[in-house]
C-alpha positions in Angstrom: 4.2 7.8 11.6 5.2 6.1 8.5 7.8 7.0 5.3 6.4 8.1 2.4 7.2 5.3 0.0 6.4 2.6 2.5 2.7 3.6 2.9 1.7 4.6 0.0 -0.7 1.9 -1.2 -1.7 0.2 -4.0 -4.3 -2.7 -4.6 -4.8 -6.2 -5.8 -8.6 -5.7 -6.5 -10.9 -8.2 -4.7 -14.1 -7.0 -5.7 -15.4 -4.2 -8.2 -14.4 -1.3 -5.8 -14.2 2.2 -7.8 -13.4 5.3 -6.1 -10.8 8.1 -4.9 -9.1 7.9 -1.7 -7.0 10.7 -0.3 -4.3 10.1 2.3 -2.5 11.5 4.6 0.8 10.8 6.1 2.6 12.1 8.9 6.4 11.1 9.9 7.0 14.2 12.6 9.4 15.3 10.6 8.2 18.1 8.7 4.7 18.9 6.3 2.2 15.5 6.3 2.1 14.5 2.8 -0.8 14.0 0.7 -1.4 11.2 -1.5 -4.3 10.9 -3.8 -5.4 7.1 -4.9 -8.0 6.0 -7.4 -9.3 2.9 -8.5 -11.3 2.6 -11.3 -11.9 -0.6 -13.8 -9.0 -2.7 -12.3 -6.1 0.5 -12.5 -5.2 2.4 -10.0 -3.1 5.9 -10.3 -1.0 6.8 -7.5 -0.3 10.8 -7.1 1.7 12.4 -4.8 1.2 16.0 -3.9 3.7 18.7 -4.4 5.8 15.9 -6.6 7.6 17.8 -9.1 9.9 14.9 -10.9 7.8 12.0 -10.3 3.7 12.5 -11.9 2.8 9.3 -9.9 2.0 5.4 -10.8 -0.7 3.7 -12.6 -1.0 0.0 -11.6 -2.8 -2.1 -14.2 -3.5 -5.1 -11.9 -4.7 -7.5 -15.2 -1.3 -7.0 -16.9 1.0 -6.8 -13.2 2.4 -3.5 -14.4 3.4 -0.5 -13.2 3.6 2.5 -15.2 5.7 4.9 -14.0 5.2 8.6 -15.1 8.4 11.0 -14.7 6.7 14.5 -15.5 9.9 16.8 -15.4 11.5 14.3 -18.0 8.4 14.0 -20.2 8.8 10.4 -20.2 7.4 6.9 -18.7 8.8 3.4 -17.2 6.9 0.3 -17.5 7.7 -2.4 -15.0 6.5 -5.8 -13.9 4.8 -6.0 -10.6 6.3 -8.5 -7.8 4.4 -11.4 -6.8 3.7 -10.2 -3.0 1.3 -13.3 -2.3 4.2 -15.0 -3.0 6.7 -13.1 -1.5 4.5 -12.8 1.7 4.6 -17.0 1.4 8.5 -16.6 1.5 8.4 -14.9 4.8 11.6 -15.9 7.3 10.8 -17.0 11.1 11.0 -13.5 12.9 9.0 -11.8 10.6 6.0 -9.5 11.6 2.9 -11.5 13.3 -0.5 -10.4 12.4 -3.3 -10.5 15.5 -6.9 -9.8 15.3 -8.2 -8.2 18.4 -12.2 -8.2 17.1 -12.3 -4.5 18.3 -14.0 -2.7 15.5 -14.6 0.8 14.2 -17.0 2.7 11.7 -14.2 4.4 9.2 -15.2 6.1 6.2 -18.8 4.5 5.9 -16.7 1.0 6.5 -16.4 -1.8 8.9 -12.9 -1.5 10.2 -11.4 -4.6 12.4 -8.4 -3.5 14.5 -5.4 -6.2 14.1 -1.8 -5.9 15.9 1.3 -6.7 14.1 3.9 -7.3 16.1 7.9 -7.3 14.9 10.9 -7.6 17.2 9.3 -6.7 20.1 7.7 -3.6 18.3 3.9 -3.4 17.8 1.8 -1.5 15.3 -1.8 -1.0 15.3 -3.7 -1.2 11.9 -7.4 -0.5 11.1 -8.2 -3.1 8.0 -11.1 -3.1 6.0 -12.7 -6.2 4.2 -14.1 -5.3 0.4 -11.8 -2.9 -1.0 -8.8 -5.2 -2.5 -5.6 -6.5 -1.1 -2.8 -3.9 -0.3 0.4 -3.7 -1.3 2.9 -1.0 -0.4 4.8 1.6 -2.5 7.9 -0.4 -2.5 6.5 -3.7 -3.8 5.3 -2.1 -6.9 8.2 0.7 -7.5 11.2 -1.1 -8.6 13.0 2.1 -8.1 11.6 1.7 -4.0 12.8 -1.7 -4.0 10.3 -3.8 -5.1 12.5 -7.0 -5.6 13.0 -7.2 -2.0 9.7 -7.3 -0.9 10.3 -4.4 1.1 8.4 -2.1 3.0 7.5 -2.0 6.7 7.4 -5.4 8.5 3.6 -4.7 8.7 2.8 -4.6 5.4 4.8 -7.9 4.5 2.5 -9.6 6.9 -0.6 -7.7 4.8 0.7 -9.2 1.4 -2.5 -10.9 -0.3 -4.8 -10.7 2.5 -7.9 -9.3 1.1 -7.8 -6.4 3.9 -7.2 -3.0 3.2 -5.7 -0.3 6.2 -7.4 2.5 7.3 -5.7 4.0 10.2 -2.1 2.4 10.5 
């Protein structure tokens, strides 16, 4: 369904949310992988199972960094975060489209809206969740994912700094 590094998620906190999320994702192209999130205090560590080189990311959203934590080499980065409001203001004509349907789902004990972006023709179906912080994809706060370029599936450019949150993408 989606690449690794362009789901994983990571949060602008909105409101006092504190808690462990576990995802999975699923490309059809071998093992789902899991990805462990929690949010606690206004950080948020990112761990992907089975990583050996990479011990995952811990996003202190007061400061805009990333800390980066390479396990095998016993060593950290820290990096600035991107602005992705911003960068989500900067969007060209012919990016992704973001459409509220009002069809809406219990997920996970929360209120779940379905919305439809649409890129070149393509659509995508997201699940979004009010009150648990903006989202912002792997690749807008790993500089080594390409963070400078706002990257990241057309999808979750049109997310940038909406205060929604995807369940089911």
């Amino acid at each position: 369904l989606l690449a690794l590094w362009l789901l994983a998620p990571a949060a602008l906190l909105a409101a006092p949310f504190e808690g462990k999320v576990n995802f999975k994702i699923s490309s059809g192209r071998g093992p789902a992988e899991q990805i462990g999130y929690q949010v606690k205090g206004g950080k948020i560590r990112i761990e992907v199972a089975g990583q050996t080189e990479l011990g995952g990311f811990i996003l202190d959203v007061a400061k805009k960094q990333t800390l980066v934590i390479m396990d095998a080499q016993r060593m950290y980065m820290v990096m600035e975060m991107p602005d992705v409001t911003a960068q989500a203001a900067a969007a060209k004509p012919g990016e992704a489209t973001l459409e509220k349907t009002g069809e809406k789902q219990k997920m996970l004990g929360y209120d779940a809206v379905k919305y439809v972006s649409t890129y070149q023709g393509k659509k995508t179906d997201l699940w979004l969740a009010e009150g648990l912080g903006k989202f912002m994809s792997m690749e807008s706060v790993n500089p080594m994912g390409g963070g400078s370029r706002g990257g990241g599936q057309p999808w979750e450019r049109a997310l940038a700094g909406q205060e929604l949150f995807p369940l089911r993408v």
